[in-house]
VEXKE-540743 format. One line per field, with one value per residue (C-alpha): residue number from 1; residue in three letters; x negated, y negated, z negated. Coordinates in Angstrom, 2 decimals. Layout:
BEGIN
nr	(NUM:...)
rest	(ALA:...)
c1	(X:...)
c2	(Y:...)
c3	(Z:...)
***
This chain:
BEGIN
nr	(1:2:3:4:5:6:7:8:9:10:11:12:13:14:15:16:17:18:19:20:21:22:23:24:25:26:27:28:29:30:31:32:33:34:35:36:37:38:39:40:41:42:43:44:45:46:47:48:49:50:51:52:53:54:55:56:57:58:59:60:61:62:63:64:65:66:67:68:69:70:71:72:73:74:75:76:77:78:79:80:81:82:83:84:85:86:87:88:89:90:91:92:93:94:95:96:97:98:99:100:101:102:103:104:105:106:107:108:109:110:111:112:113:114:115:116:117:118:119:120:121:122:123:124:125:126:127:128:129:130:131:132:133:134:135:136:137:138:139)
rest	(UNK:UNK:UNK:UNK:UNK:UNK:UNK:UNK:UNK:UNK:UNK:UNK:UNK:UNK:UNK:UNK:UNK:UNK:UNK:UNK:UNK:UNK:UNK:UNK:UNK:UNK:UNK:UNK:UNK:UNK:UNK:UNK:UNK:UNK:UNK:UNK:UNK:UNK:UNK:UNK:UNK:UNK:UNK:UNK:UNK:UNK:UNK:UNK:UNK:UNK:UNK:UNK:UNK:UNK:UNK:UNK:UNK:UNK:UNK:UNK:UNK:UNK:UNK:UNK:UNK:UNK:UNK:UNK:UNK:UNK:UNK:UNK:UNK:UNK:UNK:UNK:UNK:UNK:UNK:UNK:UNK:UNK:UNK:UNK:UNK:UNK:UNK:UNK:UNK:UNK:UNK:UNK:UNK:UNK:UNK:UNK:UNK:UNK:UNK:UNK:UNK:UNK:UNK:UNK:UNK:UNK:UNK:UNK:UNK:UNK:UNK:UNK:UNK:UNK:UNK:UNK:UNK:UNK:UNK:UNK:UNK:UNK:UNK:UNK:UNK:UNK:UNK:UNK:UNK:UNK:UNK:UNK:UNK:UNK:UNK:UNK:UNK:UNK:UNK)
c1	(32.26:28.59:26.15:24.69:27.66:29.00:25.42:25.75:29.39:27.91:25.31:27.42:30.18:27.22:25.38:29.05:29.32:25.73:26.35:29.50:28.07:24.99:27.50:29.65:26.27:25.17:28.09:28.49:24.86:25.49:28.83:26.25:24.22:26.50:28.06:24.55:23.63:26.89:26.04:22.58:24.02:26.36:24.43:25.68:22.81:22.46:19.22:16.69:16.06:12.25:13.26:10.44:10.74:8.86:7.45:6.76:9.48:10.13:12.55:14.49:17.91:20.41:22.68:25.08:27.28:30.31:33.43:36.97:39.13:37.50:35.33:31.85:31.16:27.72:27.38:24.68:23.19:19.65:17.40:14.78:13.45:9.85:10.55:13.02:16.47:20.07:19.92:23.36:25.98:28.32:30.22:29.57:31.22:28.96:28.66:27.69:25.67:24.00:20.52:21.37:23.45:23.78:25.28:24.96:23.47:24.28:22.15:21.39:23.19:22.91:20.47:20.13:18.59:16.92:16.75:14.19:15.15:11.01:9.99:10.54:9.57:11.82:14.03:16.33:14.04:15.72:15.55:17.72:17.82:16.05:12.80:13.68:12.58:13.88:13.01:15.34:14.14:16.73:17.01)
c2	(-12.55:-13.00:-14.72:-11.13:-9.64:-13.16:-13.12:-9.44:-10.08:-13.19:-10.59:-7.93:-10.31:-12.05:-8.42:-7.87:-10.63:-10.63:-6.89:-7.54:-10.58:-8.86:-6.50:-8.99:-10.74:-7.27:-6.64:-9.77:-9.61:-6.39:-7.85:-10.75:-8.64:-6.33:-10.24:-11.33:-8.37:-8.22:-11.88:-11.14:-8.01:-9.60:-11.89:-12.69:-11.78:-8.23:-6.39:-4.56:-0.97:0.89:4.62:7.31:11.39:13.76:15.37:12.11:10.47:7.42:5.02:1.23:0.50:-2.49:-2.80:-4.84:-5.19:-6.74:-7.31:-4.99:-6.42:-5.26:-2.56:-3.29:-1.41:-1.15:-0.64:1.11:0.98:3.71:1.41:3.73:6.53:7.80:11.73:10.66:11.50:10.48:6.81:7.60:4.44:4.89:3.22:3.85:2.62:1.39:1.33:-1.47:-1.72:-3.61:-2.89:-1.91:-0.12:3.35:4.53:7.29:6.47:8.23:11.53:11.06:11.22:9.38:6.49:4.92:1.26:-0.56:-4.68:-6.59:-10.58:-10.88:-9.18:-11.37:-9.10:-6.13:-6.69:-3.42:-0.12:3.12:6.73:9.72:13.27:14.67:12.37:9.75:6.14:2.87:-0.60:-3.29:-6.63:-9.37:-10.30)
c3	(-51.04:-51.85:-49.02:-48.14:-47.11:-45.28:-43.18:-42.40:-41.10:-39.42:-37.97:-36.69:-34.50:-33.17:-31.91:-30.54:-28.66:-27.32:-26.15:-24.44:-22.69:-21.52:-20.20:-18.20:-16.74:-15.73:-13.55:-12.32:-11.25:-9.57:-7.84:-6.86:-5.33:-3.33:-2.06:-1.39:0.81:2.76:3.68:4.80:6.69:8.79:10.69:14.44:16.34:14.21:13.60:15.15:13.49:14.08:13.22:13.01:12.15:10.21:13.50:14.60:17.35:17.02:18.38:18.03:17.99:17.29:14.44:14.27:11.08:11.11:8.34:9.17:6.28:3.04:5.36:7.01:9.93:11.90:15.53:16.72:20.00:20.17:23.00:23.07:21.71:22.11:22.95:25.96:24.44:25.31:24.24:21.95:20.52:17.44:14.91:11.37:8.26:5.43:2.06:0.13:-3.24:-5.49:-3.82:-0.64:1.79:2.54:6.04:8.90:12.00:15.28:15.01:11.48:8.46:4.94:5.49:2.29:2.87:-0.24:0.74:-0.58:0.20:-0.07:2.48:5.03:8.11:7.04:4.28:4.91:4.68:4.17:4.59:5.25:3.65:6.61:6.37:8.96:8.21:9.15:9.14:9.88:10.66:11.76:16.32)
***
């Protein structure tokens, strides 16, 4: 074997293994962050959540995460809302990904959360299918 052919054979296993190591980091990245936001999430005091609607309510509520086994769970307590409503409690179970969360919430369904470890003030913000948005900032 000639040195062209020994450096391209050099080349290719090198390429290999880069590609399958990139993969590997990647998902242990995205494991990190699924672990990283579970942590943040289940904080012993919980969270306060400032919910508003397309026609404009508005309300706050506290979550509180906690761990069931290999399930979170969120329990929600509404503490006012602004159009006078049933002030509604629930348990949800939650869904945990790499940049974020998704759950229901009492009288809405599908809130997907994006967290953002830099905001400081409300690093879980989210939104449901029917326009509601929340804000979660830590009690």
């Amino acid at each position: 074997m000639t040195i062209a052919p020994r450096l391209a054979a050099i080349a290719a296993a090198v390429l290999v293994l880069g590609i399958g190591t990139t993969a590997l980091a990647q998902d242990q990245t995205s494991a990190t962050g699924s672990d990283k936001i579970k942590a943040v999430l289940l904080r012993p005091a919980g969270w306060t959540a400032d919910w508003i609607g397309l026609s404009g309510s508005s309300g706050t509520a506290e979550f509180v995460y906690e761990a069931r086994g290999q399930q979170v769970v969120v329990r929600i307590q509404q503490l006012f809302r602004s159009d006078g409503a049933t002030l509604p409690k629930c348990e949800r179970d939650v869904k945990i990904n790499s940049d974020g969360m998704t759950h229901d919430g009492c009288m809405d369904y599908g809130i997907a959360f994006l967290f953002d470890a830099r905001d400081q003030d409300f690093p879980f913000r989210g939104k449901s299918p029917r326009g509601y948005e929340y804000k979660l900032k830590a009690k």
